[in-house]
N, C-alpha and C positions, 0 to 999 in steps of 0.2 A: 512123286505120284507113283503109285502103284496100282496095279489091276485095271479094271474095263468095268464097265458097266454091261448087260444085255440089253437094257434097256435102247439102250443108245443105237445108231445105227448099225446095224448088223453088215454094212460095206467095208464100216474101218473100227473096227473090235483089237485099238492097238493099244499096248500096252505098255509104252516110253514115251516120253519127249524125245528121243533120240529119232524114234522112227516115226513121230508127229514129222519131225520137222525137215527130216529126208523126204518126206511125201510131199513138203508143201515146196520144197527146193526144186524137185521134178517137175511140176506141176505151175505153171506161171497161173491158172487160176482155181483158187482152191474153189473145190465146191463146197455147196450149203452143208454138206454134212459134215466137212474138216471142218469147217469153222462153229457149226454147234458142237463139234466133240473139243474142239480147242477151248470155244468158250466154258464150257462147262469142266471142263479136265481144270482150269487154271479159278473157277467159282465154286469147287465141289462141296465145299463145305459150308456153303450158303443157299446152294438148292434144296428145293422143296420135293420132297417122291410124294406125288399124288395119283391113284390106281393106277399103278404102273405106268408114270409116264415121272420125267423129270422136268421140272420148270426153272426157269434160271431167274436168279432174283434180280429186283429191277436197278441194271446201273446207273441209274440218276440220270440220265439224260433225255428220259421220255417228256417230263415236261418242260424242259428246255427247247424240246424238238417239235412238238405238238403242232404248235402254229404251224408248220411247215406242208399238213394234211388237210385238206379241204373237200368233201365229198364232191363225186365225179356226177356228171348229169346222168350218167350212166345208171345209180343206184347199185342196190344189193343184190347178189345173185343167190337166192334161196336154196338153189338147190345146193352151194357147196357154201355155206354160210360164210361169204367172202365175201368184200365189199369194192369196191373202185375208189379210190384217190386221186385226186392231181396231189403232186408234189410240188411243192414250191421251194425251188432252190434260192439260196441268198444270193446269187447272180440276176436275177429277175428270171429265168428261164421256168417254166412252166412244165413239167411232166404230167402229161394227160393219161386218165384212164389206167390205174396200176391197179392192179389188184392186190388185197392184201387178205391172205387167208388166214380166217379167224377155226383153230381147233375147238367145233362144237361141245358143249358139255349139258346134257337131261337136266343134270340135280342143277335147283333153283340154287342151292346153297354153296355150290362153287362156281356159280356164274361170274365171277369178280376173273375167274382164271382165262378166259375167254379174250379178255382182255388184255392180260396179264400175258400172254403165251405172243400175243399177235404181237403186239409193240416190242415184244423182245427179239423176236423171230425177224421183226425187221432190222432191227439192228445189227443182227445177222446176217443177211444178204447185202443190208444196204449202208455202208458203216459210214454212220452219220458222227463228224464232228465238229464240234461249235470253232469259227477261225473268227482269230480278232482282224480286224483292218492291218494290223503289220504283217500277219501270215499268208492275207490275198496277196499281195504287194509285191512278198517274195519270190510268190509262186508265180506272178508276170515277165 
């Protein structure tokens, strides 16, 4: 990998793996933005540049994960077009009330992206993955 994107967060404009991966050794929790420049440094060439902004193509897991979102009694909050969740972990535990912001988009014709941005953007924060019954086990 070579170069940056400007796109991308203008916090971590790096330009190696070398120095990705010094930052995240510093750093016991990376934030949101290491991990979209990480995700996207190691998918570059399957993102989408749509007006200036990059989307990350969908890694197969969203509808694997899907069930796992149930809207919140809470509803939509209009003003910043983001929605409320419970979460439902495969432990039975119940995560109330998450918000998950959806990146507005005018044109009717890229409304699909709206979607497209949020589900991945959670996978981002919240790195969701599928464990069989032997991997819980382990982990006891």
């Amino acid at each position: 990998m070579t170069g940056h994107h400007d796109s991308l967060t203008p916090l971590y404009r790096l330009t190696g793996l070398h120095q990705m991966s010094v930052i995240g050794d510093l750093e016991e929790r990376w934030d949101v933005y290491f991990r979209q420049y990480h995700l996207h440094s190691c998918m570059h060439a399957e993102c989408i540049w749509v007006d200036g902004m990059w989307y990350f193509p969908e890694p197969g897991r969203r509808a694997a994960t899907l069930h796992m979102f149930t809207p919140s009694r809470q509803g939509p909050i209009d003003d910043f077009k983001a929605s409320y969740y419970d979460f439902h972990l495969p432990n039975g535990t119940v995560i109330e009330q998450m918000v998950w912001r959806y990146i507005g988009l005018d044109d009717p014709n890229k409304e699909w992206l709206q979607d497209y941005v949020a589900y991945n953007l959670n996978m981002v924060t919240v790195d969701m993955v599928v464990l069989t019954p032997e991997d819980s086990e382990e982990s006891t």
